[in-house]
C-alpha positions as CSV (number, residue, x, y, z in Angstrom):
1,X,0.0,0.0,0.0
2,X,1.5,3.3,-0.8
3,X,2.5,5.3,2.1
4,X,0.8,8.1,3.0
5,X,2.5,11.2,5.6
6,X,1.9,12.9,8.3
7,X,0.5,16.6,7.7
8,X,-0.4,19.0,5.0
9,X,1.5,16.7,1.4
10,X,4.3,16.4,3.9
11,X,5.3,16.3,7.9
12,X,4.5,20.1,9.0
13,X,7.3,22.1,9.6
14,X,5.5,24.1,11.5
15,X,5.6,21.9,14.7
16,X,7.3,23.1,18.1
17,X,11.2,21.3,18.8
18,X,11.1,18.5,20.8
19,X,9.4,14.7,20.8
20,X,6.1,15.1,19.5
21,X,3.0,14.2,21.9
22,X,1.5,10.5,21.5
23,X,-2.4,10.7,20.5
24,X,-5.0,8.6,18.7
25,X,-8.4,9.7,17.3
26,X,-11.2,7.5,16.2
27,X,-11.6,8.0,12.9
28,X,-15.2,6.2,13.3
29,X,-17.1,4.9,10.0
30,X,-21.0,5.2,11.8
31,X,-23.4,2.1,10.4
32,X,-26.2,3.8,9.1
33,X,-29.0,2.7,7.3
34,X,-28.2,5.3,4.6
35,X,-25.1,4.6,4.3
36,X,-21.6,5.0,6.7
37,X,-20.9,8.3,7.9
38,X,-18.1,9.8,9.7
39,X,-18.0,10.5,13.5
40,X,-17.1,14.3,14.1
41,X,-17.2,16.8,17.2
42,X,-16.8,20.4,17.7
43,X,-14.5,20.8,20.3
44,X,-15.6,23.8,23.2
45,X,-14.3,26.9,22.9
46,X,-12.3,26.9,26.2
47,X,-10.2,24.4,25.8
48,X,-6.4,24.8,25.2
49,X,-5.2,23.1,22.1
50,X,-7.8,23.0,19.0
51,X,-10.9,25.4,20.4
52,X,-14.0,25.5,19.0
53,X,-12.7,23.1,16.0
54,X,-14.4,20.2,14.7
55,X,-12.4,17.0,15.3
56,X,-12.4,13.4,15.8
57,X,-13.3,11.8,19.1
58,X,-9.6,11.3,20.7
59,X,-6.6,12.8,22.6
60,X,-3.1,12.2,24.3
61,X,-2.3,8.7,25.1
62,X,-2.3,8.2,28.9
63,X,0.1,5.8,30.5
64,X,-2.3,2.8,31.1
65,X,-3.1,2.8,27.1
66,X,-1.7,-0.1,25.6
67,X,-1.9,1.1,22.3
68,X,-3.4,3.6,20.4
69,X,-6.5,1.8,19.3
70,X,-7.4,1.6,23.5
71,X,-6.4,5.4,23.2
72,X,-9.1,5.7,20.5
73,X,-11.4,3.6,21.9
74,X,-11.3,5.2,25.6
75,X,-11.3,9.2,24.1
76,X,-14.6,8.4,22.3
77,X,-16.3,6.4,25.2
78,X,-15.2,9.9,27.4
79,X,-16.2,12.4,24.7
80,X,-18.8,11.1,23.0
81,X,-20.6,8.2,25.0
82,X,-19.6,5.2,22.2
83,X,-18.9,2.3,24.8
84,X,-15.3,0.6,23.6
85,X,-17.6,-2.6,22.9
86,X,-19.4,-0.7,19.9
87,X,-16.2,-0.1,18.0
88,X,-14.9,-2.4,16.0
89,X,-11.2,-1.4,15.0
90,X,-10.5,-1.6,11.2
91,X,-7.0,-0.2,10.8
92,X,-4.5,2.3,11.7
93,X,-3.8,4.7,8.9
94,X,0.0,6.8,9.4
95,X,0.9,8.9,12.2
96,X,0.1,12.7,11.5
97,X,2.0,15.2,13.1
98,X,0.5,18.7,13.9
99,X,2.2,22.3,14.0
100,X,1.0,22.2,18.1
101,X,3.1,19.2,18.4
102,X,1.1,16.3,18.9
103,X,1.8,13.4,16.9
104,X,-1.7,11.9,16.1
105,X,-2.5,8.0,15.4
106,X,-5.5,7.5,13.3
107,X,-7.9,4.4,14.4
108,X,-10.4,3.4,11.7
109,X,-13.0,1.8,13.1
110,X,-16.3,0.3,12.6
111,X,-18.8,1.9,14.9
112,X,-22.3,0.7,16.0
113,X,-24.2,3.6,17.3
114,X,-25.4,4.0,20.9
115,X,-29.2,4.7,21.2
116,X,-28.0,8.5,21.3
117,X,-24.3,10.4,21.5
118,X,-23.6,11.8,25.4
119,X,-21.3,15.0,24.7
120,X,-18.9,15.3,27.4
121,X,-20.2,19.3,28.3
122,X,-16.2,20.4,29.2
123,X,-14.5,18.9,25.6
124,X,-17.2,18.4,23.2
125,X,-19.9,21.5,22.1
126,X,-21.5,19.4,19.3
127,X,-21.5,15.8,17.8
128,X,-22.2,15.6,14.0
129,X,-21.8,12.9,11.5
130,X,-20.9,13.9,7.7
131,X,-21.7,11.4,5.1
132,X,-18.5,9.1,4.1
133,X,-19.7,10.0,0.2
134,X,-19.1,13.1,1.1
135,X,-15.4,13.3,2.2
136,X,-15.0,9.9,-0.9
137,X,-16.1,13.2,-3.6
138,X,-12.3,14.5,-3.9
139,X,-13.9,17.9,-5.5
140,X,-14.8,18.5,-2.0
141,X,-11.2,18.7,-0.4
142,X,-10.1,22.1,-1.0
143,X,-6.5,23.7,-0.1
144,X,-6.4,27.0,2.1
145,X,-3.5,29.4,3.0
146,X,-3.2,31.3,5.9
147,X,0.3,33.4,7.4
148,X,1.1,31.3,11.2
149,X,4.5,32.6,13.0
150,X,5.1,34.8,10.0
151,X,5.0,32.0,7.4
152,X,2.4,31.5,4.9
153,X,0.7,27.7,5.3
154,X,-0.9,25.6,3.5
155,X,-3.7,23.2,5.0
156,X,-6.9,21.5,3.7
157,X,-10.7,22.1,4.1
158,X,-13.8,20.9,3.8
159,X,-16.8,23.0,4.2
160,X,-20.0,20.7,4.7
161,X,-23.4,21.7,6.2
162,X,-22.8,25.6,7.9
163,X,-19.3,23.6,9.6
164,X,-15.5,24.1,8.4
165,X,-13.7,20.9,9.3
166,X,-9.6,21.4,8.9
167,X,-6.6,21.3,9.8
168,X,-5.7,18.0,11.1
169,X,-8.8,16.7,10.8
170,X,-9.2,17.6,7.8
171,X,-5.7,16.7,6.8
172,X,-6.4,12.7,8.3
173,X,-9.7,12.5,6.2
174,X,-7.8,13.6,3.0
175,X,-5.2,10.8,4.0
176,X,-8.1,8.2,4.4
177,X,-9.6,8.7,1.3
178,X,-5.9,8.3,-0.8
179,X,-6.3,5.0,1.5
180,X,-9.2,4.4,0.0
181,X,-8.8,5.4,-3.6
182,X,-5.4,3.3,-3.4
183,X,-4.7,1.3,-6.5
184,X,-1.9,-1.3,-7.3
């Protein structure tokens, strides 16, 4: 399978010295009648790294994790309500490394839905799903620049439905769906 980096085409270079922070996101494929959809939140506006921005249900590894799929699996059962149980882990797609220095593992994982999503009121404002056929439509991934510590960056985006999902996030989707679209 072709190999696909971290960050924006490339490892950002953007990203603070040092060893980058372990974390895993769920990068959850919902079963729904109409079809699998993607597992998003927006994030609260208070919080210290990645306010107010729509992400994936996950965060830093903690010392009992064994790996990053338990990572995964115990973020979205704290965030979002999705008992471990419901999550059956499909895959780990590369490490992506951020410009705030975290170095994020994505878990792909087939979800069964809980009878509703419980928000966890001090991380997660909003839980959302956007329609895997969606983020598959490549016409959809758009590119953005913006100037960051005096340098001009370069990141991807993907409006859908009144919400902007990027950076990162947006970034790991893109990377999915060349996972996807991956031909010998």
């Amino acid at each position: 399978m072709a190999e696909l980096h971290a960050g924006d085409d490339g490892y950002e270079t953007l990203r603070p010295p040092g060893v980058p922070r372990p974390a895993a996101v769920l990068v959850g494929l919902v079963d729904r009648v109409d079809g699998p959809f993607l597992l998003l939140t927006t994030r609260t506006g208070h919080l210290r790294h990645h306010a107010g921005q729509v992400s994936f249900p996950g965060g830093r590894m903690e010392p009992g994790d064994p790996n990053p799929a338990a990572t995964a699996r115990r973020e979205a059962w704290e965030e979002v309500g999705l008992p471990p149980e419901n999550v059956r882990v499909l895959g780990e797609l590369a490490p992506y490394d951020t410009v705030t220095g975290f170095r994020i593992h994505p878990i792909v994982g087939w979800v069964t839905p809980p009878p509703a999503w419980i928000p966890d009121p001090f991380e997660v404002a909003d839980i959302f799903e956007m329609p895997l056929g969606f983020v598959m439509n490549l016409a959809n991934h758009q590119r953005e620049t913006r100037m960051r510590d005096g340098r001009m960056r370069e990141y991807w985006t993907m409006p859908w439905n009144g919400r902007n999902v990027w950076g990162a996030t947006a970034g790991i989707i893109v990377n999915f769906v060349r996972v996807l679209h991956w031909q010998p």
